[in-house]
N, C-alpha and C positions, 0 to 999 in steps of 0.2 A: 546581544547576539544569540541567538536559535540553533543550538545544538541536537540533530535528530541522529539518534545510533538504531542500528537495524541488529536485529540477532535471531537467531532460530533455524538459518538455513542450513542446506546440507544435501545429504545425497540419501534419495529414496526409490526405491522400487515402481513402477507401475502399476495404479492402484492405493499408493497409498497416500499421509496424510503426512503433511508438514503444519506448525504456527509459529507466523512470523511476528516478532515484536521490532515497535518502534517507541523509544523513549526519549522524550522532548525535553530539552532546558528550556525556561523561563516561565512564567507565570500567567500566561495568557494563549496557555494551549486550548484552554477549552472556548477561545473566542473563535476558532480558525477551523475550518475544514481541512480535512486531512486526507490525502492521496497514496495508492499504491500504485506505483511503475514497476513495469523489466523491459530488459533489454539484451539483447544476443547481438554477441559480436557482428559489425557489418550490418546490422540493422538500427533503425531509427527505436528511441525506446518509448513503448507504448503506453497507452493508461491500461490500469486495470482495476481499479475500486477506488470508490471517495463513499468518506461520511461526514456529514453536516456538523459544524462545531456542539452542536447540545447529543448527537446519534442517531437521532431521531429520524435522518434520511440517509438513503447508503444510495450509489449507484455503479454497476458491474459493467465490464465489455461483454459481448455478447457471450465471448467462448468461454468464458468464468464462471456464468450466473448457473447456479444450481450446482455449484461446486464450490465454491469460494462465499468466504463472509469475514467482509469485516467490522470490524467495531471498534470501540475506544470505552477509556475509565477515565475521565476526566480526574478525578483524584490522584491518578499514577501516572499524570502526562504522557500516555500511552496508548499508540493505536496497535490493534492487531489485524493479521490475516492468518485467516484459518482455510487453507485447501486441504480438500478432500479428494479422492478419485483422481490422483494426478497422472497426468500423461507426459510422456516423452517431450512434447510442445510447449510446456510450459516452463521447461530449462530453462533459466535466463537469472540474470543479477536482478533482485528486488529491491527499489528503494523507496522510502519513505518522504512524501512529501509535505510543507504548512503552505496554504493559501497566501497568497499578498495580503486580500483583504479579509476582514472580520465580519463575522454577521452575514458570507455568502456562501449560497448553496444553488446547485440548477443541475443539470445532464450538461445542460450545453457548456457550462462552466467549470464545469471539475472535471472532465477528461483534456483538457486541453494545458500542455507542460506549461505555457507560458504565464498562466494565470496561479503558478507557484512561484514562492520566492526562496524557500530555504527545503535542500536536500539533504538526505542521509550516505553514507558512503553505500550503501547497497552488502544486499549476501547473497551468495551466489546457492540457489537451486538450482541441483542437479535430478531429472528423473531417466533412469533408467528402464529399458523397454526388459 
């Protein structure tokens, strides 16, 4: 079983910078592609960054990209997000997600929730205007 726990969140100012960790049980984190979601109440929850099981490929929703970066340490079964420049829109519970399958990577294939199988309980970002 795939335990992923999320940590880092919080409440920050507009403008500033939060990083979010995600730490994986079992042994075959570095086969799987790894996803960040949020979601705000009464909304559907969105993608917002995937990286490829080796790191080697990352891809952002548009309203992220040149603000957010994620990554992973295959050694510490651990993916991160690092926002920068945060804005009031980006409030939402962040969670951490593993792919179903091993060995895939695409745009069209890591933004889509269904093509994950195991979730993190999420942490709630707060940004303040």
């Amino acid at each position: 079983q795939v335990q992923l726990v999320e940590s880092g969140g919080g409440l920050v100012q507009a403008g500033g910078s939060l990083r979010l960790s995600c730490a994986a049980s079992g042994r075959t984190f570095s086969s799987y592609t790894m996803g960040w979601f949020r979601q705000v109440p009464g909304k559907e929850r969105e993608f917002v960054a995937a990286i490829s099981w080796s790191g080697s490929s990352t891809y952002y929703t548009d309203s992220v990209k040149d603000r957010f970066t994620i990554s992973r340490d295959n050694a510490k079964s651990t993916v991160y997000l690092q926002m920068n420049s945060l804005k009031p829109e980006d409030t939402a519970v962040y969670s951490c997600a593993r792919s179903k399958g091993p060995y895939v990577f695409s745009a069209t294939y890591s933004d889509l929730l269904g093509n994950y199988a195991y979730w993190g309980q999420g942490t709630q970002v707060t940004v303040s205007s």
